[in-house]
N, C-alpha and C positions, 0 to 999 in steps of 0.2 A: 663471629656470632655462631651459637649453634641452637639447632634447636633438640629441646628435651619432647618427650610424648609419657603420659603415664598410661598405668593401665586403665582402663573404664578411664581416663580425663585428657583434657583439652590439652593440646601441644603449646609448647611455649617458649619463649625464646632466651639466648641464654647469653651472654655476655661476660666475658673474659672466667669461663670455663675453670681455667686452668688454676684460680688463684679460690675458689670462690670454696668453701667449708662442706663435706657431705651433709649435717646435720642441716644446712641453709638448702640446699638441695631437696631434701627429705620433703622439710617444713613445703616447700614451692607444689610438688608432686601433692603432697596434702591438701590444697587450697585447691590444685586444678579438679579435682575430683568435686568438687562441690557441684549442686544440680543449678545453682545460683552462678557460674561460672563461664563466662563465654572467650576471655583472652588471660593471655599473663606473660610478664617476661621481668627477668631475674638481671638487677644489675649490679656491675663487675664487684661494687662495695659490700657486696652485700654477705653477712652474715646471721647463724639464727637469731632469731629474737621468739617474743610470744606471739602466736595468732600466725598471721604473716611475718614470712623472717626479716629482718634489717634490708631492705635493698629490692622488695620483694613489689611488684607492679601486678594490680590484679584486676581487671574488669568483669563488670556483673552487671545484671539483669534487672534493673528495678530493685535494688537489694544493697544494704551498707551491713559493712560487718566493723564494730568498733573495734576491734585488735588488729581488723586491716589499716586503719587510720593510727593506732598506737594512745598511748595513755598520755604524752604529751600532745595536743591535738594542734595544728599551727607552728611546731618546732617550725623555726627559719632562721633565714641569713637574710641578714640587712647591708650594705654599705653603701656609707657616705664618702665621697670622693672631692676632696676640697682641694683648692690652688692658693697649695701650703708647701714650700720645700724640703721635700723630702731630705736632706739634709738637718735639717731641724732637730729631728728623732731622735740624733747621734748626741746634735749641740744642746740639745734640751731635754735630756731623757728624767730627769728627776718634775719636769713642767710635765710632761707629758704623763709621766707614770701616774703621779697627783689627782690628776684632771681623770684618769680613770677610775683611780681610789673613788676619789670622790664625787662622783656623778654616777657610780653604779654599784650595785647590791647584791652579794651574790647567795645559795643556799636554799636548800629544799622551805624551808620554815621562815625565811624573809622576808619581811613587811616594814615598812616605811609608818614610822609614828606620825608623819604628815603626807595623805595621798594628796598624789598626782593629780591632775586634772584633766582627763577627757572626755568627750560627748560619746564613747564606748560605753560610759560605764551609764548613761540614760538611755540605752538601748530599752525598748519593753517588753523585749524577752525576760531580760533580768527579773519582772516584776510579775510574768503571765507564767511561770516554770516553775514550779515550790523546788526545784532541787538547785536551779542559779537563783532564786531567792536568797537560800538559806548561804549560797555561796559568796552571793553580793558582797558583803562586808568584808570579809576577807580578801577577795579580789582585786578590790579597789585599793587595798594598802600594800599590794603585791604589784601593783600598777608601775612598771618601769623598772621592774625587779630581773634577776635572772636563776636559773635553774643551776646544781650542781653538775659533777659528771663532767662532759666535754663540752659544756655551753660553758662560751667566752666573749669580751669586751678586748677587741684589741688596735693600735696604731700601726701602721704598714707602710709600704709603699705599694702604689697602684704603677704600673708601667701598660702605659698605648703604646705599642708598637707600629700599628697602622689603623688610622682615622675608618671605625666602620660606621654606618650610616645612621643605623639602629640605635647602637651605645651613645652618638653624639659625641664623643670626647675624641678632642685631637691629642694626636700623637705628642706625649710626654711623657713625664714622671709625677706624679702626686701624693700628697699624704691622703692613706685612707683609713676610715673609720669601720673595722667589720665585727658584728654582734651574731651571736648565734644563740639563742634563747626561743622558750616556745610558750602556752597558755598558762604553766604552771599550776597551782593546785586546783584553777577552776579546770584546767582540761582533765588532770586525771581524776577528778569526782564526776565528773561528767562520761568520761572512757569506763570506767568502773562501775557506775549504775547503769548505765544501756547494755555494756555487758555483760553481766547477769540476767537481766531481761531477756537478750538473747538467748541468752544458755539456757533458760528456763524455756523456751519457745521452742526451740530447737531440739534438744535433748541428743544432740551427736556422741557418737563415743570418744570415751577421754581423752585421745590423742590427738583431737581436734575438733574438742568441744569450743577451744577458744577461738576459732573460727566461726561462730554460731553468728547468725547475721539476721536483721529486720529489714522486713519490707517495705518501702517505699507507701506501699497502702494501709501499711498499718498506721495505728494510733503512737507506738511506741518509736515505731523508723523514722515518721514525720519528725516526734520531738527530738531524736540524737539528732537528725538532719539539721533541724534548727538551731540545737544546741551548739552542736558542732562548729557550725561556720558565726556562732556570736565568738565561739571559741580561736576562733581563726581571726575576727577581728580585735579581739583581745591582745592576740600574741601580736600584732601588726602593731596593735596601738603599746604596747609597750616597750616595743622598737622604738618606735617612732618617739615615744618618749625620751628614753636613754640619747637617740641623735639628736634630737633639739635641744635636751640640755649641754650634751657637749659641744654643740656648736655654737650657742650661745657663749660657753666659756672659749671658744678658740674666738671668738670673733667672727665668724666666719659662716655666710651659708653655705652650704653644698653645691657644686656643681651637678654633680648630678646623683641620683642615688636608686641605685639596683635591689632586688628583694624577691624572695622568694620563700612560699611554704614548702619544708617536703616531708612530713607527715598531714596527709589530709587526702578527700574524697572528693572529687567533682562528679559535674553530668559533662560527658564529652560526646563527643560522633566517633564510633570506630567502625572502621567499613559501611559504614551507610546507617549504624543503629544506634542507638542512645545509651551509652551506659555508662555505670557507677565508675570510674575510676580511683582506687586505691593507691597512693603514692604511699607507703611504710618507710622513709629514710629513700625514697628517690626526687629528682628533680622536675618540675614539670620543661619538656622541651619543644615543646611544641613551634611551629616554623617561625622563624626571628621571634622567637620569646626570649626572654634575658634570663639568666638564674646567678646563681654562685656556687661552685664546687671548690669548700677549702680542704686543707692537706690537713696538717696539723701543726704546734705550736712551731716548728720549725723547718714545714715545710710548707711549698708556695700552694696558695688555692690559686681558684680561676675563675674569670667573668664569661659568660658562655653564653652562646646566643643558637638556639635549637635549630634543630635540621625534620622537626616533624617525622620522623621516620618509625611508620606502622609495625616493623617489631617491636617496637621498645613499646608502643602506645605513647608516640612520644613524649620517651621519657627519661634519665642519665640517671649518673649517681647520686649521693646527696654529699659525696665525702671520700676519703679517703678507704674507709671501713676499718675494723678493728681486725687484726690477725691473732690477738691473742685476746685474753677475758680479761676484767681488773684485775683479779682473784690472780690469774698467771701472769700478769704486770708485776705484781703486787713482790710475787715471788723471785722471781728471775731476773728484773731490774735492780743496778744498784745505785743509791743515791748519787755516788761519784760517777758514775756513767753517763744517769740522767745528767748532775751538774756539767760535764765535759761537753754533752751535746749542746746543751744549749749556749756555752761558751763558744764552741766551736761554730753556732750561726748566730751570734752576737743578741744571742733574745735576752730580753730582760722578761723573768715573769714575777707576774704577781697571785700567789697562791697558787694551783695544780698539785700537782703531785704524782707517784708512781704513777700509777691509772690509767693515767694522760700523755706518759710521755709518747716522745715522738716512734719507741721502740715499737712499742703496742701497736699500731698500725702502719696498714701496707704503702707502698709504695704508691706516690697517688700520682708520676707518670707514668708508671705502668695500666692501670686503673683508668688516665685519660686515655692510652694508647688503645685499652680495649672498647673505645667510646667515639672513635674520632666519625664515625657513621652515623652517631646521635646530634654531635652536638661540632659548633667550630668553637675557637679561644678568640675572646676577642680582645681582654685583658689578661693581666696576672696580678695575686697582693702577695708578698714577700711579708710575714709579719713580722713586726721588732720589738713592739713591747706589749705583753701578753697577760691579762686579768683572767681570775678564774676562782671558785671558789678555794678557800681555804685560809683566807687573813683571818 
């Protein structure tokens, strides 16, 4: 770990340095200068994004900035971890692939001609908010849907190594269930009118206007606050959807099942004071908290259980992070390369593409290696059959 200082702003901590983009850098040094601004620390995944960059951990003062939280509001990882032999995957991959097909929807524009059904969606925010009013309807048919990009539906192997106390699972092997999806188009209508609001309130200069954040005492920060976290029980409940239908089709409940937001805002304590904390694409780690940090389509994520540790605001990666853009995936991968890798660790996918391959992002033991101070392993998923937009 190292730490950064800007000029006029708050020092902050920095985490695997050596991998991490200047332009992500930049963005970080940008955020800490805010008068709203009391902690920040930057992890190893991390690259630019809008607002705060990809990876980018910010604590404030009575204050939410919506492009600190990002435009998917609630992005997470889910998995369900059933006592199902992993073996299976190999012996049954056309059972398996099926059961993803069809139990999940992938796609910016996605809507299910018969919604889901959960008690999220009679929340009464829905009905007190004219802006998830007007969103309601569409929401609901998006219910158990998932997002393009790098959100995925996939079948793995879960490996316990050794029984921890926290996780509950004893030392084995098992098939596991892991989803990475977030609020979809109720989050980013809601990311998108608070922030304008902001930027109208605000009026920062244009290199970090989209840092522009509401107060807590305002009329406007109360309602993204509210919005936000319906937004967050959204993306949970459409998890939650997706694994109950798949479980239903495996036969099988869950043993156990792990979960975590890492786009999103809480009130936490740091050093003794209360504040906003901003996850943009990090993990919350807080002491025996659980998360999931996955690689990518063909390499291993990880079940993780926090070490609280006040650099980070305890906090990790959310991922592996991206080393190149789509746009230079796009270009520089070639189809037969993509196909060889993924022959070569035996993944079957379904839809992806350039974009996504596993080329496109860094190494995510390197990435754990810069984190072993945030967080311990307490499992690992190996994926093998991989859904994603593009059928």
């Amino acid at each position: 770990m190292e730490k950064s200082k800007t000029q006029r702003g708050i020092r902050f901590s920095v985490f695997g340095q050596d991998e991490i983009e200047e332009t992500a850098m930049h963005q970080m040094h940008q955020a800490a200068k805010l008068p709203v601004t009391i902690a920040g620390a930057l992890m190893p995944d991390a690259h630019s994004g809008y607002g705060l960059p990809i990876g980018g951990v910010l604590a404030t003062g009575n204050a939410v900035i919506p492009y600190g939280v990002g435009v998917d509001i609630g992005c997470r990882m889910c998995l369900s971890v059933f006592n199902i032999e992993t073996s299976d995957l190999q012996k049954k991959t056309t059972y398996f692939a099926s059961v993803l097909e069809e139990s999940t929807l992938f796609g910016s524009s996605g809507q299910f001609v018969r919604s889901a059904d959960h008690e999220v969606m009679e929340q009464e925010l829905f009905f007190r908010l004219p802006i998830l009013r007007r969103l309601h309807g569409r929401a609901w048919k998006q219910l158990g849907t998932s997002g393009s990009g790098n959100h995925f539906a996939e079948f793995g192997e879960v490996a316990i190594r050794e029984q921890d106390v926290v996780l509950g699972l004893p030392t084995g092997k098992y098939l596991g269930l892991l989803t990475h999806s977030g609020s979809r188009s109720l989050g980013s209508h809601i990311a998108n009118h608070y922030t304008k609001l902001a930027i109208s309130k605000r009026r920062l200069p244009g290199e970090v206007k989209s840092l522009a954040w509401l107060s807590l005492d305002e009329e406007e920060g109360m309602e993204y606050w509210l919005a936000m976290n319906l937004a967050g029980d959204y993306a949970a409940a459409c998890h939650e959807v997706i694994h109950d239908k798949i479980s239903r089709e495996l036969g099988q409940r869950p043993l156990k099942r792990v979960q975590n937001h890492h786009n999103f805002a809480w009130k936490e304590t740091w050093e003794g004071q209360e504040v906003i904390v901003h996850r943009k694409g990090a993990t919350p780690a807080g002491k025996d908290v659980l998360g999931i940090i996955p690689g990518s389509m063909t390499a291993d994520g990880f079940i993780v259980k926090g070490k609280g540790e006040p650099a980070s605001i305890s906090s990790a990666s959310h991922g592996a992070g991206r080393k190149m853009s789509r746009t230079a995936a796009l270009q520089s991968i070639s189809e037969q390369a993509f196909r060889d890798e993924l022959e070569k660790f035996g993944i079957t996918l379904l839809g992806g593409g350039l974009d996504e391959s596993p080329f496109a992002y860094k190494d995510i033991d390197k990435v754990m290696q810069s984190q072993e101070s945030l967080v311990d392993v307490v499992g690992r998923f190996t994926p093998k059959i991989v859904r994603m937009d593009g059928i």
